[in-house]
Backbone bond lengths (Angstrom), bond angles and torsions (degrees), N, CA, C in turn:
res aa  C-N    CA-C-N  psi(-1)  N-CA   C-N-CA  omega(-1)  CA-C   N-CA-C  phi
1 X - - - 1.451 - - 1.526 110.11 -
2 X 1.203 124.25 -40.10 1.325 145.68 177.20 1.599 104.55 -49.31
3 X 1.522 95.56 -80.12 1.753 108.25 176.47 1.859 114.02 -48.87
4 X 1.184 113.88 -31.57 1.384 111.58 167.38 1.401 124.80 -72.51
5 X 1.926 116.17 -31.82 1.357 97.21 -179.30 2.134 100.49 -70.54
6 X 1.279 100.16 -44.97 1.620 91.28 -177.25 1.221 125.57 -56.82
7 X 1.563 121.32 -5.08 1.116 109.82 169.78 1.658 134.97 -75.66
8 X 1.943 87.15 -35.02 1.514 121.61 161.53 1.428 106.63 -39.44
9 X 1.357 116.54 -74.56 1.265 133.73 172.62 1.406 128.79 -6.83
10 X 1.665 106.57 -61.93 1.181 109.65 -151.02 1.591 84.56 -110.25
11 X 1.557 111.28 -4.55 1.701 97.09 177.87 2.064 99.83 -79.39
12 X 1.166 96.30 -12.02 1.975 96.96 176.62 1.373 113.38 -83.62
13 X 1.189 96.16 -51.60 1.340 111.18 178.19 1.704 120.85 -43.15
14 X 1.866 102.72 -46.72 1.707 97.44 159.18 1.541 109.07 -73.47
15 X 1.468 123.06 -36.47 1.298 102.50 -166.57 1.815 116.22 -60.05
16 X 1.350 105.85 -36.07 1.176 116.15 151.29 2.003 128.30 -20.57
17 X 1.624 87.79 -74.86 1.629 96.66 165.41 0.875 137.25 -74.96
18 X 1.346 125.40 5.86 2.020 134.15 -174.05 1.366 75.22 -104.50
19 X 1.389 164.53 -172.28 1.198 150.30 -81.13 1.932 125.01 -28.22
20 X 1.478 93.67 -45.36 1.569 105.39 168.80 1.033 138.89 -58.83
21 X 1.934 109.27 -24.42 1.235 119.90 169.81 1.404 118.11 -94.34
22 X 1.024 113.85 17.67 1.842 115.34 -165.24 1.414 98.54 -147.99
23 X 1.379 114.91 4.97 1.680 117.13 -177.61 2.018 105.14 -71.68
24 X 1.338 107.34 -12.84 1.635 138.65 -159.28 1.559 88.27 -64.68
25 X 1.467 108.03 -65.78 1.487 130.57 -163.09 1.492 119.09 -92.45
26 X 1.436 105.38 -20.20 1.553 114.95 -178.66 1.989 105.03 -76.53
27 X 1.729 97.83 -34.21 1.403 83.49 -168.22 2.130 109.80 -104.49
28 X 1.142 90.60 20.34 1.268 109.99 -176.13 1.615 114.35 -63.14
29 X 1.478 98.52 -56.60 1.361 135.54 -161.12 1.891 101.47 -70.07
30 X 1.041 120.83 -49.85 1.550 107.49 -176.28 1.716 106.79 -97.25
31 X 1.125 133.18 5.51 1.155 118.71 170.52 1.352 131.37 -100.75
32 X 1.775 96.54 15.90 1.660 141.01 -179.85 1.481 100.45 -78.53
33 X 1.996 105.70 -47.72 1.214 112.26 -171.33 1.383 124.39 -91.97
34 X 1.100 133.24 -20.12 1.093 151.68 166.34 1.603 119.37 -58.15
35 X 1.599 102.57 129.70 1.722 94.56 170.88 1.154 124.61 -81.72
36 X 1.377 117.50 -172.72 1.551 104.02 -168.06 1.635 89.95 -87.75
37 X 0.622 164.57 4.05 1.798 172.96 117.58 1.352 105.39 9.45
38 X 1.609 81.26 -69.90 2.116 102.55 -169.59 1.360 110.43 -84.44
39 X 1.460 91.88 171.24 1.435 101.74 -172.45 1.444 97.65 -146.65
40 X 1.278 111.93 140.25 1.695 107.07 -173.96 0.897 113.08 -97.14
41 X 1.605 132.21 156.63 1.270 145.29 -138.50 1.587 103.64 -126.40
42 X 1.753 110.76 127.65 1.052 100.84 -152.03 2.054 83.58 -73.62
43 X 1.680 108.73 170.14 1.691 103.62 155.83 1.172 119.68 -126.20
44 X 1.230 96.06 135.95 2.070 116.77 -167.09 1.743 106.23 -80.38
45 X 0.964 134.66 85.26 1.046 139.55 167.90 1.796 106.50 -46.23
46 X 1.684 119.10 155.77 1.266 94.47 173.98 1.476 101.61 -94.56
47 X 1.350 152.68 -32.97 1.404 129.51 150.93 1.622 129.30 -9.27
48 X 1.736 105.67 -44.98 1.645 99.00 151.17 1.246 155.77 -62.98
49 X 1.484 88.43 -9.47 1.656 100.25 -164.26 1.569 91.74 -107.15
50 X 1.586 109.74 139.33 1.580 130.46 169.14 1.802 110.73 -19.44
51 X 1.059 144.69 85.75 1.548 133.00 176.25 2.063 109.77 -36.16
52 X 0.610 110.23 -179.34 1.821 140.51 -171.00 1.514 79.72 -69.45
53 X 1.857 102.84 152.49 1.446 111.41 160.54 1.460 102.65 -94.76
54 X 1.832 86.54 158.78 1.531 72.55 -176.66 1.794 78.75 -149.61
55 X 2.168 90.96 177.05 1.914 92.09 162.31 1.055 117.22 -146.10
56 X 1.791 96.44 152.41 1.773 129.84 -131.71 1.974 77.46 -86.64
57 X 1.105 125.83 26.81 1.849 105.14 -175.43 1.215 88.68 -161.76
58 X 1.471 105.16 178.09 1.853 129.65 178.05 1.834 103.67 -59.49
59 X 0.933 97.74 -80.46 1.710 103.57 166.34 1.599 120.89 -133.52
60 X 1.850 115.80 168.66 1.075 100.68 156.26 1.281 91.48 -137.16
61 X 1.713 106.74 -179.14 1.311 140.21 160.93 1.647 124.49 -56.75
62 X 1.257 78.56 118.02 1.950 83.77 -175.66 1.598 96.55 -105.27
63 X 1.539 104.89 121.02 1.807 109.55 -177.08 1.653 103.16 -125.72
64 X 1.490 94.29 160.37 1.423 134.64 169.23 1.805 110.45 -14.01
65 X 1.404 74.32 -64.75 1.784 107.53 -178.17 1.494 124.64 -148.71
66 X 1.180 103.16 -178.38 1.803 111.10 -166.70 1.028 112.29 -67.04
67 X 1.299 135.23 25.20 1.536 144.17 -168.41 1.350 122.31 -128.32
68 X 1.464 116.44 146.27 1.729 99.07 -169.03 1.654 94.60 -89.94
69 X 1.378 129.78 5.81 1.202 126.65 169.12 1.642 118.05 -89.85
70 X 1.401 134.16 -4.35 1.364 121.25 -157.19 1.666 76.36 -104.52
71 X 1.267 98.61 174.73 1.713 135.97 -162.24 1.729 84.37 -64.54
72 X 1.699 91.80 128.31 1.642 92.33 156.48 1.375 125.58 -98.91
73 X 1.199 133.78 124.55 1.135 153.69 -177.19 1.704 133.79 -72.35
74 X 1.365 98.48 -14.47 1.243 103.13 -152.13 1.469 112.04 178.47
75 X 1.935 122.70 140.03 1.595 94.67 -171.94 2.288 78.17 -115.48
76 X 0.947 92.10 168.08 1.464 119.09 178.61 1.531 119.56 -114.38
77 X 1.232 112.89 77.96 1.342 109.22 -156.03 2.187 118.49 -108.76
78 X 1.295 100.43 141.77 1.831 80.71 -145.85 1.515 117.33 -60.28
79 X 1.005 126.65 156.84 1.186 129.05 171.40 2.044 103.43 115.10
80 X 1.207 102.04 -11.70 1.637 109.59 -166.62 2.053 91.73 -92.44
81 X 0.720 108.38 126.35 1.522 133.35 -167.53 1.698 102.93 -88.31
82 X 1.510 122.14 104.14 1.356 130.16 -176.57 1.219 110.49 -144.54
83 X 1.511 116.31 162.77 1.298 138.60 -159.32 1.559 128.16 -100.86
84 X 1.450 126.94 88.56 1.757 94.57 173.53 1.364 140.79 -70.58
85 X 1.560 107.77 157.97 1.374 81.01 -169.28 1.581 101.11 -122.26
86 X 1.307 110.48 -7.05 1.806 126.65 174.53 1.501 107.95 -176.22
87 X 1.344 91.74 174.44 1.578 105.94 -176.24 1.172 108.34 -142.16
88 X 1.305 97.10 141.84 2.050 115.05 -174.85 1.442 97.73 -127.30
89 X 1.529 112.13 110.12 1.898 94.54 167.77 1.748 92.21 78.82
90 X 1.715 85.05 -140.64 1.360 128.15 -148.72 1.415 97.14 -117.51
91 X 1.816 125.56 9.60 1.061 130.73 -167.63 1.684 107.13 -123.77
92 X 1.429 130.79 178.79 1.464 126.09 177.71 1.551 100.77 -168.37
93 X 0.968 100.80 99.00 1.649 118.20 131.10 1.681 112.28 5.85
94 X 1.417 147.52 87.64 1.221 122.72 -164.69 2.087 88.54 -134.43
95 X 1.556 92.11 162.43 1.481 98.62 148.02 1.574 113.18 -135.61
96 X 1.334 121.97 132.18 1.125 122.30 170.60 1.690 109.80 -77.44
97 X 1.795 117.37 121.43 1.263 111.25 -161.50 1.539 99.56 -91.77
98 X 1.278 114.34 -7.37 1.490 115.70 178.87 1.328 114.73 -80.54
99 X 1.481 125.69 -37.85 1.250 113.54 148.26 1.576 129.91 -118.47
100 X 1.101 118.31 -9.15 1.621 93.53 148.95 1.808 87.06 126.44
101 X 1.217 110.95 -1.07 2.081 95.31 178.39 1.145 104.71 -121.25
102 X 1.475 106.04 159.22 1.071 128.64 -135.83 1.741 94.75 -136.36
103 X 1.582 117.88 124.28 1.484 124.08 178.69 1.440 118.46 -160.31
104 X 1.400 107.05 -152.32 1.527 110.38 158.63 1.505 115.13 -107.48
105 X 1.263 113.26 161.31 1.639 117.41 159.60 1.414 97.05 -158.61
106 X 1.618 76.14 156.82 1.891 96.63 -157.76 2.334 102.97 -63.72
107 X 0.899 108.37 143.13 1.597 116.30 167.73 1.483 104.58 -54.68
108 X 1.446 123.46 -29.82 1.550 123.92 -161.06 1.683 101.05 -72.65
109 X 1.328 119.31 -21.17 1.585 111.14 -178.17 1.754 106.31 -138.65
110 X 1.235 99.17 23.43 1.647 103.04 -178.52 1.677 101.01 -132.73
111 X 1.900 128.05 112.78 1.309 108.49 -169.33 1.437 100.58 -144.57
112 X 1.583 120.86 178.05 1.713 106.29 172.81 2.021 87.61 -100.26
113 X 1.671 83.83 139.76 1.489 94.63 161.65 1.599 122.40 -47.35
114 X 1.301 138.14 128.57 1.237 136.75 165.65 1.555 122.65 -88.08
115 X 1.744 128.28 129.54 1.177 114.07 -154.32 1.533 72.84 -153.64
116 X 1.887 104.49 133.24 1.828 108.65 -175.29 1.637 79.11 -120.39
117 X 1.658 102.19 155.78 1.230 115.91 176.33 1.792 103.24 -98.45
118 X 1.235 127.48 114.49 1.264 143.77 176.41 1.524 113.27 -51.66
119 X 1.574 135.87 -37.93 0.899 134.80 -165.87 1.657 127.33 -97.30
């Protein structure tokens, strides 16, 4: 089990570094073509961009405030599609758009999906 997570590991870990080592030659090539005018535009792949929040449990508690003591308001239950709107701590600001309230829930079971681009 051991030898398998490190194997995982270090197979990311290059996939990781084969963009870094070839970034030399990749960005070489269009700034050949370009006038001095332009400026090239970086491109956002969606693998780059933050994935959807989502939650790591059955449901949670939507409260008052940033505290696991203030009034709960509301349950947050997965699959219901909501919005942040800030972050305090280990806490977030949410609205549930499926039903419509608006509180805190803890960071510990509320997160943005993570998605690496392989190529």
């Amino acid at each position: 089990m051991h030898s398998t997570r490190i194997a995982i590991s270090a197979a990311m870990l290059g996939a990781l570094a084969l963009p870094i080592a070839t970034a030399s030659v990749a960005t070489a090539a269009p700034s050949a073509v370009l006038s001095s005018t332009q400026t090239a535009l970086p491109t956002i792949r969606d693998c780059d961009r933050p994935g959807p929040w989502v939650i790591g449990t059955r449901a949670v508690t939507i409260r008052s405030k940033a505290t696991t003591r203030s009034t709960a308001v509301g349950i947050l239950y997965r699959g219901h599609s909501f919005t942040v709107h800030k972050t305090s701590g280990n806490w977030h600001y949410i609205t549930d758009r499926t039903t419509g309230v608006k509180g805190w829930v803890s960071g510990t079971y509320v997160y943005r999906d993570v998605r690496m681009c392989l190529d």
